[in-house]
Kinemage of the C-alpha trace (Angstrom):
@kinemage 1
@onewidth
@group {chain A} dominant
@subgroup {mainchain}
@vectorlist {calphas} color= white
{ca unk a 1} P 15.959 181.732 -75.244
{ca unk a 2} L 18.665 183.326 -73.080
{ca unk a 3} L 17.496 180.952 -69.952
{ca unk a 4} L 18.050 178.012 -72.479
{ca unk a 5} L 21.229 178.989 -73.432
{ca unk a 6} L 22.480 179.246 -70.050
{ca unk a 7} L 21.281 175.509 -69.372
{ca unk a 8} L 23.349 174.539 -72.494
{ca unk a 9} L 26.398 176.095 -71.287
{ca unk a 10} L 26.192 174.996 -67.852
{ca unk a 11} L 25.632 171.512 -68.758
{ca unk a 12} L 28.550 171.679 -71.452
{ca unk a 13} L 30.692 172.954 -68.297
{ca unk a 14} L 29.109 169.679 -66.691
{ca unk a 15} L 30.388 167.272 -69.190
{ca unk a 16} L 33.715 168.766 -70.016
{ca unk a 17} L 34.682 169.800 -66.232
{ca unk a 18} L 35.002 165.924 -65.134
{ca unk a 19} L 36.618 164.576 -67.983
{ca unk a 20} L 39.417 167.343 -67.433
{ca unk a 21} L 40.006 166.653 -63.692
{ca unk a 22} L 40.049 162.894 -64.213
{ca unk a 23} L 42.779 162.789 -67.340
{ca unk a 24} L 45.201 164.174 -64.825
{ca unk a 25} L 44.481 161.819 -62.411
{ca unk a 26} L 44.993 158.727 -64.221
{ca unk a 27} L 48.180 159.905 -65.947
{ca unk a 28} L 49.225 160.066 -62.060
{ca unk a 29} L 48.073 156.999 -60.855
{ca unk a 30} L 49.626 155.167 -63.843
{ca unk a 31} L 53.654 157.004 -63.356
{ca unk a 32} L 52.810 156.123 -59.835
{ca unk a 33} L 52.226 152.560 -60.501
{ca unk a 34} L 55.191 152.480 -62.872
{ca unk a 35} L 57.379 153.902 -60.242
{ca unk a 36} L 56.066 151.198 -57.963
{ca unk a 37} L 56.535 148.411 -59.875
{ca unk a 38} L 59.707 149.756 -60.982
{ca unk a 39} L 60.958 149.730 -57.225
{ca unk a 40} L 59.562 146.553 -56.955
{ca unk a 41} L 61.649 144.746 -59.607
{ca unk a 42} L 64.773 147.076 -58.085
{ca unk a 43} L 63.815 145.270 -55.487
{ca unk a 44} L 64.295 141.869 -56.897
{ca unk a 45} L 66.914 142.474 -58.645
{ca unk a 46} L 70.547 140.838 -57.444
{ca unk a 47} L 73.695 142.693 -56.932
{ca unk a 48} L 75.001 144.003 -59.792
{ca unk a 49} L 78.247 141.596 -59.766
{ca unk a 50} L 75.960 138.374 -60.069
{ca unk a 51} L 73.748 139.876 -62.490
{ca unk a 52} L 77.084 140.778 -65.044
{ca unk a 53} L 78.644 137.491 -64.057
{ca unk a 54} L 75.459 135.520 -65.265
{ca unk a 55} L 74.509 138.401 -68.323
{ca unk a 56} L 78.510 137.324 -69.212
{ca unk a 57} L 77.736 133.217 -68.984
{ca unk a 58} L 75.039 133.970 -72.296
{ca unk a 59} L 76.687 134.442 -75.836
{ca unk a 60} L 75.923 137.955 -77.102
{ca unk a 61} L 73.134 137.797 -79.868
{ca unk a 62} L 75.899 139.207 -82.523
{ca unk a 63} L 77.529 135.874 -82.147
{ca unk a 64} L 74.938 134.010 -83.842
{ca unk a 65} L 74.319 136.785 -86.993
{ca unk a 66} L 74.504 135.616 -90.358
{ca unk a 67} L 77.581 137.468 -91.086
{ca unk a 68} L 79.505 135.408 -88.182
{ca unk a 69} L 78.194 132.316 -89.370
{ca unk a 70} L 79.512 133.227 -93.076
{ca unk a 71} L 82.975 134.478 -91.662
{ca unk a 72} L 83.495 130.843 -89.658
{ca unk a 73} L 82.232 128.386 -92.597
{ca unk a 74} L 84.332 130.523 -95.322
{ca unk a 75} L 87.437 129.724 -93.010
{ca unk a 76} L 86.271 126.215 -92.422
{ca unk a 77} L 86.705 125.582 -96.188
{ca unk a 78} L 89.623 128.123 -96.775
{ca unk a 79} L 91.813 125.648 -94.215
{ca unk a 80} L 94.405 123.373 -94.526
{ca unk a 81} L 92.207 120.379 -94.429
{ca unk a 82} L 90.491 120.878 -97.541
{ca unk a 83} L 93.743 122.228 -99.591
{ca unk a 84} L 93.899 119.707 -102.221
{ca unk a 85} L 97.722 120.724 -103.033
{ca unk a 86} L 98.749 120.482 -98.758
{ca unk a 87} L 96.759 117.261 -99.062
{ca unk a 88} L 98.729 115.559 -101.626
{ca unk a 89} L 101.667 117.126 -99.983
{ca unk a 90} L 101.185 115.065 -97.121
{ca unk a 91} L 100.542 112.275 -98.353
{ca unk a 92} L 102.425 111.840 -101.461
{ca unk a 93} L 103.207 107.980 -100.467
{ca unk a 94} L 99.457 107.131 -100.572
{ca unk a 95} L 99.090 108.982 -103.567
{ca unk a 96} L 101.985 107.265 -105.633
{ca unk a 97} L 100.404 103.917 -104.071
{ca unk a 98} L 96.975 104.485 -105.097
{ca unk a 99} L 97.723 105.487 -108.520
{ca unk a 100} L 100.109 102.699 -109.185
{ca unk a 101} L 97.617 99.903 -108.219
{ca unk a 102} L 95.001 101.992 -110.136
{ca unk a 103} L 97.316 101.146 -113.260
{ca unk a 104} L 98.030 97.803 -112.476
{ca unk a 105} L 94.258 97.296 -112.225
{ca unk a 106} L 93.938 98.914 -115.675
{ca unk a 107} L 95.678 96.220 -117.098
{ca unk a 108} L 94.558 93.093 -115.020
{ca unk a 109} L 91.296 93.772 -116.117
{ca unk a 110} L 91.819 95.376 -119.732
{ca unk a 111} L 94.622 93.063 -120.813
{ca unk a 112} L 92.965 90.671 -123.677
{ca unk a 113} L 89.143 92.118 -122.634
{ca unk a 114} L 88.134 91.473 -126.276
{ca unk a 115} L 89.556 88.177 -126.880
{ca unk a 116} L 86.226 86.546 -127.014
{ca unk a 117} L 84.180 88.052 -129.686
{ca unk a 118} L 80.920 85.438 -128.635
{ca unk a 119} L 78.123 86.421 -125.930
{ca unk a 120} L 79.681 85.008 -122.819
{ca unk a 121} L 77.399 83.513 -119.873
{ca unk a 122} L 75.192 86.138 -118.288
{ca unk a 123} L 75.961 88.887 -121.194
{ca unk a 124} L 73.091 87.288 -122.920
{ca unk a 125} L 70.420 88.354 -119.989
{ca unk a 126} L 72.192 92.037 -119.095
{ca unk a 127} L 73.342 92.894 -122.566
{ca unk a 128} L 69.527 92.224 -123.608
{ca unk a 129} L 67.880 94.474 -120.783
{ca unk a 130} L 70.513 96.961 -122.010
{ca unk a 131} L 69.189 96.603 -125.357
{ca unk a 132} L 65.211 96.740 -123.211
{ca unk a 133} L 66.290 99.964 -122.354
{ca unk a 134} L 66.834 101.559 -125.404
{ca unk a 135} L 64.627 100.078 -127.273
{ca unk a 136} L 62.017 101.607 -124.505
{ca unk a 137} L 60.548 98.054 -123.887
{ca unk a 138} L 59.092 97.533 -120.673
{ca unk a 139} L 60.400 94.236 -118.925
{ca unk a 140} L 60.580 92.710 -115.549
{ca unk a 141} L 63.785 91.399 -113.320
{ca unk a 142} L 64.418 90.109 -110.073
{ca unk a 143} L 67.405 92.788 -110.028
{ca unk a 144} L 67.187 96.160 -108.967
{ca unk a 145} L 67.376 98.188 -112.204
{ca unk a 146} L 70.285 100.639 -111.005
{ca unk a 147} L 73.329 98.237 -112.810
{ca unk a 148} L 71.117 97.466 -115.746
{ca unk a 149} L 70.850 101.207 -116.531
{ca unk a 150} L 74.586 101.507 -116.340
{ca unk a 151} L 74.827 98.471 -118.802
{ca unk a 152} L 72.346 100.432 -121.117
{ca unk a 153} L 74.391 103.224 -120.761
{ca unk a 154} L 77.666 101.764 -121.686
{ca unk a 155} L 75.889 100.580 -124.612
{ca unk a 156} L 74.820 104.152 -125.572
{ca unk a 157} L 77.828 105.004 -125.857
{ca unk a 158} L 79.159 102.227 -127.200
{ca unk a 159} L 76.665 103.560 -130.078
{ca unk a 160} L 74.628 100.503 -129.811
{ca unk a 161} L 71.103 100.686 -131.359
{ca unk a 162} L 69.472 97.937 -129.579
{ca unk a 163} L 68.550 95.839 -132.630
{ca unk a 164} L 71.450 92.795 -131.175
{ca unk a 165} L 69.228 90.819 -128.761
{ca unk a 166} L 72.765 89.167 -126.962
{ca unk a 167} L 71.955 85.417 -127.829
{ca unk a 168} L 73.627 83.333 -125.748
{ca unk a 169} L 77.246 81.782 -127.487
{ca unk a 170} L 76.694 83.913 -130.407
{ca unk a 171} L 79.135 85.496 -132.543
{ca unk a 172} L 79.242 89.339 -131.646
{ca unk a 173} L 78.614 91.018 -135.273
{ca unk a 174} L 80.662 93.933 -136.817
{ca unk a 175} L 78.354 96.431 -135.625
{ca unk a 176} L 78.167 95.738 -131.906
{ca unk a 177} L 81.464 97.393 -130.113
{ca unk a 178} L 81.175 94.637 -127.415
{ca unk a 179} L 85.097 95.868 -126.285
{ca unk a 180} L 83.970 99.745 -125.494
{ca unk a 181} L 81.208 97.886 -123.898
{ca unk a 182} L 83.158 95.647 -121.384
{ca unk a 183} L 85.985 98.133 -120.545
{ca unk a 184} L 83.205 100.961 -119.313
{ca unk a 185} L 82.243 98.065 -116.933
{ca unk a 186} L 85.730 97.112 -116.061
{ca unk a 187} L 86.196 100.246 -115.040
{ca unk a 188} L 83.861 99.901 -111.316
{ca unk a 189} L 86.128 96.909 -111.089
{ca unk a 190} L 89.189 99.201 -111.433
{ca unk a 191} L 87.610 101.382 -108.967
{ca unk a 192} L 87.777 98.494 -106.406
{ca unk a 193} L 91.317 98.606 -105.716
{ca unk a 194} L 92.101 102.151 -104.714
{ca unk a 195} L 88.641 101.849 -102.424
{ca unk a 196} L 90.183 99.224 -100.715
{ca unk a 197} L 93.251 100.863 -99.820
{ca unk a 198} L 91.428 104.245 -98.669
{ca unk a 199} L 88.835 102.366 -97.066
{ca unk a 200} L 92.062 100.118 -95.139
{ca unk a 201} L 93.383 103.668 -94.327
{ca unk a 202} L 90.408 105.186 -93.087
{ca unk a 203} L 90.452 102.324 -90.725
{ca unk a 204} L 93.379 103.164 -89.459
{ca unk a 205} L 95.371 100.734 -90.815
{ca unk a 206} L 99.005 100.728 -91.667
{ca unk a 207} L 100.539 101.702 -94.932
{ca unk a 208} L 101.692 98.133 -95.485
{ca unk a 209} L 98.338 96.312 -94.570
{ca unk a 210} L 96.250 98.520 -96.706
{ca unk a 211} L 98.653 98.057 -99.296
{ca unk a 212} L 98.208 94.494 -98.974
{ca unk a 213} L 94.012 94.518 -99.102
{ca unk a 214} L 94.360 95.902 -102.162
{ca unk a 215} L 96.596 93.265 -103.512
{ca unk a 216} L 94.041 91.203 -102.639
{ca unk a 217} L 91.186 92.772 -104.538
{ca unk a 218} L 93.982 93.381 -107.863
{ca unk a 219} L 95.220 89.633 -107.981
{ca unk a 220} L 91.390 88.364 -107.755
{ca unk a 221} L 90.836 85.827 -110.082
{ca unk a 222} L 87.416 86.257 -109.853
{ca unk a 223} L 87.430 89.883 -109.818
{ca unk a 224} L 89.530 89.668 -112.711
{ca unk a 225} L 87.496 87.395 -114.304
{ca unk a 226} L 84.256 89.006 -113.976
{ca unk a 227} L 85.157 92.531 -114.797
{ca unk a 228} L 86.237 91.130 -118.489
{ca unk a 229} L 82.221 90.930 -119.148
{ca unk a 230} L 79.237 92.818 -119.316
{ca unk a 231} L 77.803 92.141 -116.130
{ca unk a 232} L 76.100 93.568 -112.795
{ca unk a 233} L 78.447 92.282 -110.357
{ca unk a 234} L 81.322 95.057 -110.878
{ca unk a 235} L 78.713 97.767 -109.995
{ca unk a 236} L 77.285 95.984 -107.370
{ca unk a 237} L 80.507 95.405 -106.153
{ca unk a 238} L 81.661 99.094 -106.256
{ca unk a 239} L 78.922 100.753 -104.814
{ca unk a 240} L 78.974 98.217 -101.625
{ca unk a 241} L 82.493 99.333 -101.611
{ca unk a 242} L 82.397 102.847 -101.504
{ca unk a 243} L 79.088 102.980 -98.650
{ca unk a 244} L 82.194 101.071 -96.692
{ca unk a 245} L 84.466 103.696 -97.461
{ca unk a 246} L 82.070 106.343 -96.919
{ca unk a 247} L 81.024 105.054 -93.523
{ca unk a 248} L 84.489 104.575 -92.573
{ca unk a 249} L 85.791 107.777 -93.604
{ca unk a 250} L 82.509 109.466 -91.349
{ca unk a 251} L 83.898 107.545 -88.055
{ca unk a 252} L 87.679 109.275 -88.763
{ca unk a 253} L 86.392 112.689 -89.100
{ca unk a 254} L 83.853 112.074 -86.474
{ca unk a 255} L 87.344 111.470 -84.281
């Protein structure tokens, strides 16, 4: 029993005695391979006034934090340029323009709007998909249905109930307020007038030829005539209008 012991214990010395001289070993070998390569990439490394001159050339990560980012958008809109009160300030004349050819177009197209009380021309095909609308019948056109939903809304609030079917030359009746009708469309033709003169102006136009464009548009027969009705062409009309003035108001900012 003793003799076995002692074989025990001597091989126990065996297998611990290596494993304690080698740990030491490789903890040396790897701090001397760190100091190596560490001398190798002093080695490489450039002076230290090229290496600050090209660190200097990158922004610092801080510069892009949220925070920054906040701080420089909340003074974008806290500016001058989007001070509604500095704006009008500046350009009072263009104001005072705009809003007296706004009221002249008030009353070149709502001057006599309800003086005939009969289904006029193409009122009898858009007053009647108006009336499709809210009666929730299903139909089909050759027109996209964006202006005929603003018809059926005017009618809505017109407090139409869709039971008129817009006959063509027919006598509107009591219950139909054709006027509140034709004056919410007249209004995209109002709208046409002061678009012209910003659109002119974003054009870089002067004060006197964009004043004139919109004379133009105002003293329109046709304009006139057709924003008197209930009909697609005043939207249609408008929203071409204000993608121009849109996309010309994107090129002067853009500059």
């Amino acid at each position: 029993m003793m003799f076995e012991d002692n074989i025990s214990a001597k091989r126990r010395n065996k297998s611990f005695s290596p494993a304690h001289i080698i740990l030491p070993q490789n903890q040396n070998i790897e701090l001397e391979s760190i100091d190596i390569n560490s001398d190798k990439k002093k080695k490489n490394l450039p002076n230290n006034s090229s290496f600050s001159s090209v660190s200097d050339s990158f922004p610092k990560s801080s510069s892009f934090s949220v925070e920054n980012l906040l701080q420089r958008s909340s003074h974008l809109f806290s500016s001058s340029v989007y001070n509604s009160k500095k704006f009008i300030h500046d350009n009072k004349i263009d104001v005072i323009i705009v809003v007296l050819l706004t009221i002249a177009g008030l009353f070149t197209r709502i001057y006599k709007i309800g003086i005939s009380n009969k289904v006029t021309w193409d009122e009898a095909h858009f007053g009647k998909f108006g009336a499709y609308y809210i009666n929730r019948t299903f139909y089909h056109d050759v027109h996209p249905p964006l202006a005929k939903m603003l018809v059926a809304l005017a009618e809505v609030i017109a407090g139409h109930n869709g039971t008129f079917d817009f006959p063509s030359g027919k006598e509107y009746p009591s219950y139909v307020n054709y006027v509140s009708m034709r004056i919410q469309l007249a209004l995209y033709g109002i709208l046409l007038i002061p678009l012209a003169y910003v659109t002119c102006k974003s054009l870089h136009m002067s004060r006197n030829t964009s004043t004139l464009a919109a004379l133009f548009i105002l003293f329109d027969n046709a304009l006139c005539v057709m924003s008197k009705f209930i009909l697609l062409d005043q939207p249609l009309l408008f929203f071409t209008a204000l993608s121009i003035m849109c996309f010309a108001k994107f090129g002067q900012y853009r500059r």
